[in-house]
N, C-alpha and C positions, 0 to 999 in steps of 0.2 A: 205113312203108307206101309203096310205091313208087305209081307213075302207074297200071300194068295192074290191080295190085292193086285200086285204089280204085276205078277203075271196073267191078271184077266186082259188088264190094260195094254201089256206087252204082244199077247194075240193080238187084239185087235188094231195094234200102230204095226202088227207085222202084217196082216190082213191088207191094209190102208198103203203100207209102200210098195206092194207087191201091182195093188192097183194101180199106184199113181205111176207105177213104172212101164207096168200094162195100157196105161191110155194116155203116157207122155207126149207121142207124135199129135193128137189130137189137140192137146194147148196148143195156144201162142208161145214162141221161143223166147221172146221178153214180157216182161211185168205191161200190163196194159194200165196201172196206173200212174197217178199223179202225186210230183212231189206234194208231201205234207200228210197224205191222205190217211194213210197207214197212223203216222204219228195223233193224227185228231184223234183218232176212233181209243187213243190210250189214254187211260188219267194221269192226269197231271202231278199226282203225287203218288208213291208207293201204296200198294195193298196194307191196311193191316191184318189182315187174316188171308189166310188161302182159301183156293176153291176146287171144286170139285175135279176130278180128271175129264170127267165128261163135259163143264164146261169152257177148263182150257182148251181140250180137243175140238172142242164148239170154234174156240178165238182163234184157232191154229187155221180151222178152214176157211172160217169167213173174216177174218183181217192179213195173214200173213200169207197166206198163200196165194190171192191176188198181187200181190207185191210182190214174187220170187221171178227172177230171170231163171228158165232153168238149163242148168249149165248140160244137163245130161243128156239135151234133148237131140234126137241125131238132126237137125237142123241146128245145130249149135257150134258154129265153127272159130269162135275165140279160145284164147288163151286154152286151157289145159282139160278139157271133159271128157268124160266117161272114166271115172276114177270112183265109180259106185256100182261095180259086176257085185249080181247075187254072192260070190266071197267074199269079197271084201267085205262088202255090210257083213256080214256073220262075221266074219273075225273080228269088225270093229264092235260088234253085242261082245262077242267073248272078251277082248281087252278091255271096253267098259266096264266088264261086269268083275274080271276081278282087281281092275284097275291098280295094278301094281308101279311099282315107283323104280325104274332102271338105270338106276346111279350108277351101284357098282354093282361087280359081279356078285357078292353077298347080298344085297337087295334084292335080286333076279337072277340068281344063277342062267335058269332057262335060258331067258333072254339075250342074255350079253351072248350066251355061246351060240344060239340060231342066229344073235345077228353075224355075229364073226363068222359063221358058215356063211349064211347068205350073202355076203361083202364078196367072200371068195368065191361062190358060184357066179357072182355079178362078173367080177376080174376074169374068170375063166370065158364068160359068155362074151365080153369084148375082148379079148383076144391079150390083156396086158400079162407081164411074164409074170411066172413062179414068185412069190415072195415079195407082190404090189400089194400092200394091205391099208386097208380104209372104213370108214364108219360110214352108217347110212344118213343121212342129214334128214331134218324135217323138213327143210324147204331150200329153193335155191339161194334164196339169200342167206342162211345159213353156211349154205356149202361155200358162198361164194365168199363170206367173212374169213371159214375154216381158214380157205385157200391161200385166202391174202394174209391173216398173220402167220401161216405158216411159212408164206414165202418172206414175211416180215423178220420173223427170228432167226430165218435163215442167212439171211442178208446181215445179219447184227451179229452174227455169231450165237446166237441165242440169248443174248443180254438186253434185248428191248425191254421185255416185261418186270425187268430188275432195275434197270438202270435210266428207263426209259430211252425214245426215240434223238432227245436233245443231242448227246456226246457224239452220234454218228453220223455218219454223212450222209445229205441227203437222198430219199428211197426217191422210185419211180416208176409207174404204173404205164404202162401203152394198151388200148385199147380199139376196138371198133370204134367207129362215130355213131354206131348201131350199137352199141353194149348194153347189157340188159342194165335196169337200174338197180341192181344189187351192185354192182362193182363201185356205182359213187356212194350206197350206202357205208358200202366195207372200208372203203376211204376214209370214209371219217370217222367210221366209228374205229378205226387201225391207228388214226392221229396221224397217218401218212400227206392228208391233206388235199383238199382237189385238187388247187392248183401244180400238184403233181401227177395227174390224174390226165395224162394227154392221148387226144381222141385222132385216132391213122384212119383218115378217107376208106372206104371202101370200094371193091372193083371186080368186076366179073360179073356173069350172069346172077351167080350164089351169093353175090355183094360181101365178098371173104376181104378180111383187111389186105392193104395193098403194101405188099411185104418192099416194095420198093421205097415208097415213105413212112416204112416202120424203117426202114435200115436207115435212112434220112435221119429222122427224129430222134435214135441213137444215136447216130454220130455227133450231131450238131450238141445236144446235152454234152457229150463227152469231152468234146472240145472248150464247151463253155463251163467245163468242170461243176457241174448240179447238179449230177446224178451220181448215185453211189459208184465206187469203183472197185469192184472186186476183186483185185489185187489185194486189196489190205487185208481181208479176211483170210481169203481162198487161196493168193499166193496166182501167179500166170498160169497153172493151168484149168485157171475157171474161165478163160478164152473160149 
């Protein structure tokens, strides 16, 4: 596909979302089909040759779009929607389009330093102090790995990654009985382990963990000496 080409085609998938955004409330909020359905209508074995744009745009309407729950639809009250405002789609055309690779700062200068701005306007709009600094994650479970080996190397003095987790004492995670399921991914993928991974009841209307059997579940560990002891590292004043 050449340059002119792609943008005849580009009009008209911008034409088509603008509509399907236009006449969203109008679907069903779920796919009204049936497992398998979507799957028949495909071959069984890869293309050897491609096809036209006009008739993938064909397959696009009539197989795959009866199959989509759509998450954007304002009857749509799971997990995480409306994460598709008319900017964002443009910004995601513009990053598609010159799809740059943000490793380091010489890969994307741009990049690295709007996001370090933007981290800092984030920090300033919840309220944490001067000189809290952070990266934006792609997803929560992401964030939620960052969090745990950062709190991992911490606890180790920062010699886990070197030394690994064997020579230290053992870590220990507390959590909700509600925790998202990123916290037992980050567990294992940390080497920390589930069954270090202990779940504190929840309580109150907000169903917030129940700081009375978290202080429980610390003590009792500490006493039966299975949890790390911060002394050795940090010395008493990490009390």
């Amino acid at each position: 596909m050449d340059w002119d080409t792609f943008a005849k085609h580009a009009h008209k998938i911008a034409d088509w979302s603008a509509d399907y955004h236009n006449t969203l409330r109008d679907r069903p909020v779920r796919s009204q089909t049936e497992p398998g359905k979507l799957a028949a209508q495909l071959p069984l074995s890869p293309p050897e040759s491609g096809e036209t744009m006009e008739d993938i745009l064909s397959d696009f309407d009539s197989i795959v779009m009866p199959g989509i729950t759509h998450w954007q639809h304002p009857r749509f009250f799971a997990y995480f929607p409306s994460n598709a405002a008319p900017p964002s789609i443009l910004a995601e055309y513009l990053v598609s389009t010159v799809a740059t690779q943000c490793m380091l700062w010489q890969t994307s200068p741009a990049v690295t330093e709007m996001e370090t701005r933007m981290a800092d306007w984030l920090r300033q709009a919840i309220g944490l102090p001067e000189g809290f600094e952070g990266t934006i994650q792609d997803s929560a479970s992401t964030a939620t790995l960052a969090a745990v080996l950062t709190m991992r190397e911490r606890k180790v003095n920062w010699k886990g990654n070197t030394q690994g987790l064997k020579p230290h004492d053992q870590l220990r995670i507390y959590c909700s009985a509600e925790v998202h399921t990123s916290i037992d991914r980050a567990v294992w993928v940390s080497g920390i382990g589930d069954k270090n991974l202990v779940r504190i009841p929840s309580t109150g209307e907000r169903r917030g963990m129940d700081p009375v059997a978290l202080r429980g579940a610390i003590v009792a560990d500490l006493a039966d000496s299975i949890v790390f002891n911060p002394h050795k590292w940090m010395g008493a004043q990490a009390e």
